[in-house]
Every structure is written in C-alpha cells, then in structure tokens.
C-alpha positions as CSV (number, residue, x, y, z in Angstrom):
1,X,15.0,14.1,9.6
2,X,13.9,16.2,7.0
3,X,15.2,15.3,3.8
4,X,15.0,18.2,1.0
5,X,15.9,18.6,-2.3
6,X,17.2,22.0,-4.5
7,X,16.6,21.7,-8.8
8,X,15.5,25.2,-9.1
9,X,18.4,26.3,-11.4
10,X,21.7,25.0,-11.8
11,X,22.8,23.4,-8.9
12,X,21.7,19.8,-7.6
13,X,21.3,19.1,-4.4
14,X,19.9,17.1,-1.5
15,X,20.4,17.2,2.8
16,X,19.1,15.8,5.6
17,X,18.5,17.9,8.3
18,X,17.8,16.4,12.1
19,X,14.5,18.4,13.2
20,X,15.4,17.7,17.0
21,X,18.1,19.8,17.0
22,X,18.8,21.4,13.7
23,X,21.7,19.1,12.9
24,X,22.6,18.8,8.7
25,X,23.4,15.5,8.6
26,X,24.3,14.8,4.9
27,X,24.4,17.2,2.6
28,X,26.1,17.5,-0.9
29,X,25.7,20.1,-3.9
30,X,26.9,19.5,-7.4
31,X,27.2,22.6,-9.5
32,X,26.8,22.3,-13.2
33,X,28.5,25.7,-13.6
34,X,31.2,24.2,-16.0
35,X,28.8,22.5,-18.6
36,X,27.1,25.6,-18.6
37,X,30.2,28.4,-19.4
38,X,30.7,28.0,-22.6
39,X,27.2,29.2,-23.3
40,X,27.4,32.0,-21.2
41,X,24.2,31.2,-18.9
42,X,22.1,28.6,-17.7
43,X,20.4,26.4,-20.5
44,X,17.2,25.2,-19.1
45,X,16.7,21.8,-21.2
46,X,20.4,21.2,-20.8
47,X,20.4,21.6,-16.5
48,X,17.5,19.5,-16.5
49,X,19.2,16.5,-18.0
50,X,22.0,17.4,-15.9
51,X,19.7,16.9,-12.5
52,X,18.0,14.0,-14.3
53,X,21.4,12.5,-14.0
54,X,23.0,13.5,-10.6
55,X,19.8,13.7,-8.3
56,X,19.5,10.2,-8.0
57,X,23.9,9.7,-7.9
58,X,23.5,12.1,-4.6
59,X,20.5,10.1,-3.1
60,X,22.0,7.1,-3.5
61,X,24.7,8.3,-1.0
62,X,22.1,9.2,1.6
63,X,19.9,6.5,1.2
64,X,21.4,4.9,4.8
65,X,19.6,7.7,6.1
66,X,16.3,6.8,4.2
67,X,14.4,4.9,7.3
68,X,14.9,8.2,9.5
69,X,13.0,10.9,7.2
70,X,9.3,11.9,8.2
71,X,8.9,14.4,5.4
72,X,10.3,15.6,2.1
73,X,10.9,19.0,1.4
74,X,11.5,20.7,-2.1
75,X,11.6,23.8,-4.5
76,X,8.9,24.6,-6.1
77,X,8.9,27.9,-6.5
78,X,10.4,30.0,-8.1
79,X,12.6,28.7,-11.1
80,X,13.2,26.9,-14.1
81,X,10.0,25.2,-14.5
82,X,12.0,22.8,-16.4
83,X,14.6,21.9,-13.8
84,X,12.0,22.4,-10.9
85,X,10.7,19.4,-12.2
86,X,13.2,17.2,-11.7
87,X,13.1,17.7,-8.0
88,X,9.5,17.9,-7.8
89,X,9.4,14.3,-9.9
90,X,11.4,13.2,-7.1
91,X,10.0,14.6,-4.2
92,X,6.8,12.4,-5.3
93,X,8.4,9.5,-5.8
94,X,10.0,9.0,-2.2
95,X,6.0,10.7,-0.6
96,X,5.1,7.3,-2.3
97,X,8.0,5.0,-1.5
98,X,8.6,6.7,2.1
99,X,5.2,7.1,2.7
100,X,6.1,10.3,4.6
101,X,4.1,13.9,3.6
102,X,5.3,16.7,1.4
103,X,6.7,20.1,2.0
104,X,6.9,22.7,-1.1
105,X,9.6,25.2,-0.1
106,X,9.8,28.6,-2.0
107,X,13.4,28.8,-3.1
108,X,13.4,32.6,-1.9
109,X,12.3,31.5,1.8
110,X,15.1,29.0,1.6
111,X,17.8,31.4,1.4
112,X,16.3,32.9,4.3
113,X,16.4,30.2,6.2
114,X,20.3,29.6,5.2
115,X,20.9,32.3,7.6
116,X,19.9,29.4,10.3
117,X,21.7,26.5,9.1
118,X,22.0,24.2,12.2
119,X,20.6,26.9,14.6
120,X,17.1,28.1,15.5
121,X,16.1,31.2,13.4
122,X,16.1,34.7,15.0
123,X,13.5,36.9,13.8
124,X,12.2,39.1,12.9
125,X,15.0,41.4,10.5
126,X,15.2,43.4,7.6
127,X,16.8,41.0,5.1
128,X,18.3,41.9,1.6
129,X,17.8,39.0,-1.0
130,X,21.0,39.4,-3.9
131,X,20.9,36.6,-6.5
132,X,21.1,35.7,-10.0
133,X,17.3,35.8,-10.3
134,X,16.5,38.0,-7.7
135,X,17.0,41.2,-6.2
136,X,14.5,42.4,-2.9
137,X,14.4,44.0,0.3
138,X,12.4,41.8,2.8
139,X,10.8,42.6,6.2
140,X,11.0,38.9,7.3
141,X,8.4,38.4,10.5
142,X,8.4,34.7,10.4
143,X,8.1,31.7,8.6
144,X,5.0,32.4,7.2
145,X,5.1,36.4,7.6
146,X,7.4,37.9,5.0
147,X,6.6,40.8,2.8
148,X,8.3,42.5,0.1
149,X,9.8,46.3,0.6
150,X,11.4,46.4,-2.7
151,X,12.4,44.7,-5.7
152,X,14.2,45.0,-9.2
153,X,12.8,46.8,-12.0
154,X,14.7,45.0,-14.5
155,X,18.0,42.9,-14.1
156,X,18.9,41.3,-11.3
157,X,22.0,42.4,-9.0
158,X,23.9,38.8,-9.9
159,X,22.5,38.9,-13.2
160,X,23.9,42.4,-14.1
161,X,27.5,41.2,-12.9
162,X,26.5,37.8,-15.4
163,X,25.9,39.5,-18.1
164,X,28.7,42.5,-17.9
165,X,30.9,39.0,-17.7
166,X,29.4,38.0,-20.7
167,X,30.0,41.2,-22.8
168,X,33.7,40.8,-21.8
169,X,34.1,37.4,-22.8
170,X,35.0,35.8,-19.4
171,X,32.3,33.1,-18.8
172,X,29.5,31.8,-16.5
173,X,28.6,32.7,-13.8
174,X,29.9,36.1,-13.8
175,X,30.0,37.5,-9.8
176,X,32.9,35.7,-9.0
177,X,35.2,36.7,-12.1
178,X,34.1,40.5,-11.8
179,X,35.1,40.2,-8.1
180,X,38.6,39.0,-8.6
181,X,39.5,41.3,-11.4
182,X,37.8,44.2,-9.6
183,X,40.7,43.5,-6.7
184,X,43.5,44.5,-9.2
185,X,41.2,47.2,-11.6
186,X,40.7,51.2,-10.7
187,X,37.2,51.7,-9.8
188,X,37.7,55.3,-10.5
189,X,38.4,54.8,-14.0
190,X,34.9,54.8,-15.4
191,X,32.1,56.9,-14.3
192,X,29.6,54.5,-14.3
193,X,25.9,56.1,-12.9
194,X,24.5,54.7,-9.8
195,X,20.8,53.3,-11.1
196,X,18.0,55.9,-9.1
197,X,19.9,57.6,-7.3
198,X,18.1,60.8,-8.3
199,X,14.5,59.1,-7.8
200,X,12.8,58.4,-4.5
201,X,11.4,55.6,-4.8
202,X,12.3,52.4,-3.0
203,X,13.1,50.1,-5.9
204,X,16.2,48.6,-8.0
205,X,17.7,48.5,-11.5
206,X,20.4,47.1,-13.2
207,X,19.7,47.7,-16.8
208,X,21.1,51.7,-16.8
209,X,24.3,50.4,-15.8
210,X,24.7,47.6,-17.7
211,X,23.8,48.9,-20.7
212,X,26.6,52.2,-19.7
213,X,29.4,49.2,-19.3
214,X,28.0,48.1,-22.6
215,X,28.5,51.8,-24.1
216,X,32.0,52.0,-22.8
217,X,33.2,48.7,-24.0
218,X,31.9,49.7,-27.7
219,X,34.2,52.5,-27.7
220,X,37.3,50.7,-26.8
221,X,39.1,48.9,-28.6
222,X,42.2,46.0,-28.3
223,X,40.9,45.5,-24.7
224,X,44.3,45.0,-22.1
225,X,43.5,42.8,-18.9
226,X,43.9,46.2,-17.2
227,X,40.8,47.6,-18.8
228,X,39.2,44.7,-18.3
229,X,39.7,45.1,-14.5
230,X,39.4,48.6,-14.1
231,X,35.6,48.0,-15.9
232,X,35.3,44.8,-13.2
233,X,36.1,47.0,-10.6
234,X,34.1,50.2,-11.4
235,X,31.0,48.4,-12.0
236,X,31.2,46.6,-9.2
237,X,31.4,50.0,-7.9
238,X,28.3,51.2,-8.9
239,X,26.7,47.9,-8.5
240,X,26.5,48.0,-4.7
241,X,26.4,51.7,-4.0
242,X,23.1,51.4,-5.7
243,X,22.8,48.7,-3.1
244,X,23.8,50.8,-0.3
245,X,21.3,53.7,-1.3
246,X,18.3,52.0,-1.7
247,X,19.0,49.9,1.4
248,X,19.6,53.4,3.6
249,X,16.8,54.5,2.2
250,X,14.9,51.6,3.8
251,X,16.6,52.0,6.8
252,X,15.7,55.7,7.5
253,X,12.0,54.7,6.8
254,X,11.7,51.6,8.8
255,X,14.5,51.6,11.8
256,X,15.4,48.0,11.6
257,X,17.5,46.8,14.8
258,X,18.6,43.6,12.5
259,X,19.7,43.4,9.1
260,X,20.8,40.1,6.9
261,X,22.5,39.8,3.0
262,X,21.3,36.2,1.5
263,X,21.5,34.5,-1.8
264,X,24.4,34.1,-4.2
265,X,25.6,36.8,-4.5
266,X,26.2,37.6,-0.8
267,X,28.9,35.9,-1.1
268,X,30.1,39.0,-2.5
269,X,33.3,40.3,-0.1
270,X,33.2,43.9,-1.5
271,X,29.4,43.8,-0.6
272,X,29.4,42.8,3.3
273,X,32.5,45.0,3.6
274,X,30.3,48.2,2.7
275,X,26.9,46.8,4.3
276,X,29.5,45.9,7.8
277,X,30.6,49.9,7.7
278,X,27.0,51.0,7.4
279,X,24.9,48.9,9.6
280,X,28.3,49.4,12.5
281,X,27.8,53.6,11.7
282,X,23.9,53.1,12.7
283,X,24.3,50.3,15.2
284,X,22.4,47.9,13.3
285,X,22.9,44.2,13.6
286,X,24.0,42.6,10.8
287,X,24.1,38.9,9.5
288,X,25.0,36.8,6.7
289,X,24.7,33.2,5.8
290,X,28.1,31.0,5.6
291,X,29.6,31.3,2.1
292,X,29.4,28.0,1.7
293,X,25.4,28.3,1.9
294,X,24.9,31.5,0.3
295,X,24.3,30.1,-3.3
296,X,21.6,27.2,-3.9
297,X,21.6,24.2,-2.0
298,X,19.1,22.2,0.0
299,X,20.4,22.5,3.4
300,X,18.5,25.8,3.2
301,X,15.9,24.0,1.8
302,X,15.6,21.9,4.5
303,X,16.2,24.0,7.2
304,X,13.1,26.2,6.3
305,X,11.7,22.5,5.6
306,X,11.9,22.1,9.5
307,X,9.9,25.0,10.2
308,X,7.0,23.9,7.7
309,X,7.1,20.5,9.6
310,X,6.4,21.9,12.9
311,X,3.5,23.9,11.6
312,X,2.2,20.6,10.1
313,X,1.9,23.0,6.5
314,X,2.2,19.7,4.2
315,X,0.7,19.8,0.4
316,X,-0.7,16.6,-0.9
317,X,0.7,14.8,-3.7
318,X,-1.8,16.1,-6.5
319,X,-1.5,19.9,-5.6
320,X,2.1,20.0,-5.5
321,X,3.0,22.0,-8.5
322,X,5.8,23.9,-10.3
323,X,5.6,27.4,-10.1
324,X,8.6,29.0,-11.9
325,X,7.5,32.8,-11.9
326,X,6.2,33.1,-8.5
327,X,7.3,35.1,-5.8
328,X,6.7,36.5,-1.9
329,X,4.1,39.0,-0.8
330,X,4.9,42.9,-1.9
331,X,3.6,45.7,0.7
C-alpha cells in the first residue's frame, strides 16, 4: 500500500491506497473548518497546531495497516509552509521507522488524481482546477506531463466566494454558504460584471467582482436575508460565467475531446450544471471527482502517490522540502 498524508491547509488527513488494484483502504479527513470560522479564514500557526494534534489521532487508527506500506506519500507543494510541515515532519519519521522511500506529491496533481480514486487514470483531458488557492486551466498529458493554459490574476475562484462571505458576515469557508443562499436569492438583482469578458486573453480574475459586491453592499443598508441571497445568488452568477467564458475560450483554441472540474470548489452544483450543458452542446466528455473527494484529502494524495511509485520517482529524506508557493508548468 501506499500510505499518504494531506497538511497543506486546513484539513488533516491520511489513506492507504492498495497499488495492485487501486483499492483506498483506510482513509479519514478531519476538517478544522469550525476552529477556524470565527476568524473568517485559515490561521496558519493555529492549523498547524491543529495537525500537530490530529495527524498522529488518525494514524494511530491505521497503524494495523503499517506492516503493508512500501512508500509514503505527502504534500509538499504548494501550501501553508507552516502546516505543510506537519505532514512533511511526519512523512520522515515513518521513511525512518518503515524504512520504506518517500514520495513528495504536489497538492495540485493530487486533485487531479482524485478524478481516479480507486480506478486507473484516463488521460490525457483538458482539466479545470477551482479551489480556495487556486484557479487554472490544465492540459493534463500524464503524470508527469501537465502544463498550465491559464491561471488567476488575482483571487482565487473559492477564495472570491470566501471573502464575499466574509464581507456579509456569514463565516468560513464561504462556497458552501453562498451556494445555499444563492438557491433562494434573485440572481438578476444585481448586475454584477463578468471579470474579462471584453479582453481576449486566456486568463482569470476575481478581484473586479468582488470588489463590485463590496461596492454594492456599502450602499445598502439594514441588510434583509433576502438581500443577502439575491447578492449570494448574483455573484455566484457572475462567478462561473466568467468560468464558462474563459473555459470556451479554451475550448475553441484547443478542441479537447475530454474535459474534468477538480478541487474544492467543484463541488459547486450550480457550476457542473453549466459546465454539463456546455460540454453536452459540443460533445465533449465531461468528468468530475466524487464530492466527497473534491476538497483536500489524502486519498488523492495517494492515488497520484501510486503513479509516482510505479515510476520509481522517490526523493530522499534530506531533499524533501516544503515548498508553499510553487506551482505546475505554464505554456
């Protein structure tokens, strides 16, 4: 088995993956979303004492599997540097105590790679990376032959939906809250702009439209939970049109036959809806990972763990290292 381990943010988490057959055999996330809402976003030093505490708690329920594991996978790239070392510290210990080799996953790759959780991957597709931290188009080759076709300018697509939370007073994390309120809001209401949608070029941004939810929320005042919905709902809105643009955009220039949404924010319902429509209108295969597995956790970890294993790409002890701001190759 491989065993892998996920610290790169807020969410702790370990699996064990069979590499025979793909099987997840133990696998258990535990979210520090609650200690973190009150402050409206992750704190760093705060979800590393939190992983410093429930890392070894999950470990110690896997450790019947211990005997089977022949490597040890983990983030180490991007993330908090600070809680990407809490997995890291970990990873080393059980190289040592194990005496099995190392795999450093990046935590991009990984949610990749949850699009194959307990099933061999299928590539090469188009894939569209949507998460707190990140927000890129990928042409995904292999394993080890991704490039970037686009990224964010500013804000994140999940971060954006964070932060408009935020503004309104409704707590961490943010993409789930907007969702729900968006259901019973009028996404007509406010005509928030779609970022670039006059510019040509194959890129995101968030910041424009936050900052014109921002505007619109100084000018109101006594705020009813219907205004409060009907800004969920038509930021949301603009949100994924801009989405939608960008990614048809990409479509007309590179003719993908497959298509995939990962990360957190996938998990989005409004989102697959739209992407469904488009990729059925230009016959276009389309993909997602299991909700369950579309925000951090180390089955994806160890799944992409697998295919590092097979290639025999292991990292000694001494040159495994945190890297927080890295990222995947741009065309």
């Amino acid at each position: 088995m491989i065993l892998a381990i996920e610290s790169s943010c807020d969410d702790s988490s370990i699996a064990l993956t069979r590499v025979e057959d793909y099987k997840l055999i133990f696998h258990k996330k535990i979210s520090q979303e609650f200690a973190h809402s009150e402050y409206g976003g992750v704190v760093p030093e705060l979800a590393s004492r939190l992983h410093a505490e429930a890392l070894p708690r999950i470990l110690e329920e896997a450790k019947e599997y211990l005997t089977y594991v022949r490597a040890v996978a983990v983030t180490n790239e991007p993330g908090l540097s600070v809680t990407l070392m809490e997995g890291v510290m970990m990873a080393k210990a059980l190289h040592l105590a194990l005496q099995v080799p190392l795999i450093g996953v990046n935590h991009l790759v990984g949610h990749i790679y949850s699009l194959f959780i307990e099933q061999e991957e299928q590539l090469p597709k188009m894939v569209l990376l949507v998460s707190g931290g990140h927000t890129m188009l990928l042409d995904v080759k292999a394993y080890n032959d991704m490039q970037v076709l686009a990224t964010t300018l500013d804000d994140s697509f999940g971060e954006s939906f964070d932060k408009v939370a935020k503004m309104m007073g409704l707590g961490y994390p943010g993409g789930p809250v907007i969702e729900k309120l968006a259901r019973e809001g009028d996404e007509n209401r406010f005509n928030f702009p779609v970022p670039l949608s006059k510019s040509d070029k194959l890129a995101f941004s968030y910041s424009g439209l936050k900052n014109a939810v921002r505007l619109a929320l100084s000018e109101m005042k006594n705020l009813s939970q219907q205004d409060i919905a009907d800004i969920a709902a038509s930021f949301q809105k603009a949100a994924i049109e801009h989405l939608l643009q960008k990614t048809k955009k990409a479509f007309d220039l590179y003719n993908p036959r497959e298509f995939a949404i990962v990360g957190g924010a996938s998990a989005n319902l409004r989102l697959r809806d739209e992407f469904t429509r488009e990729c059925e209108r230009r016959d276009i295969a389309i993909s997602f990972a299991p909700l369950e597995f579309c925000a951090d956790n180390a089955a994806m970890i160890a799944r992409a763990g697998i295919e590092a294993f097979k290639r025999g790409d292991f990292i000694a002890m001494e040159d495994l290292q945190v890297m927080p701001r890295s990222c995947l190759v741009a065309v």
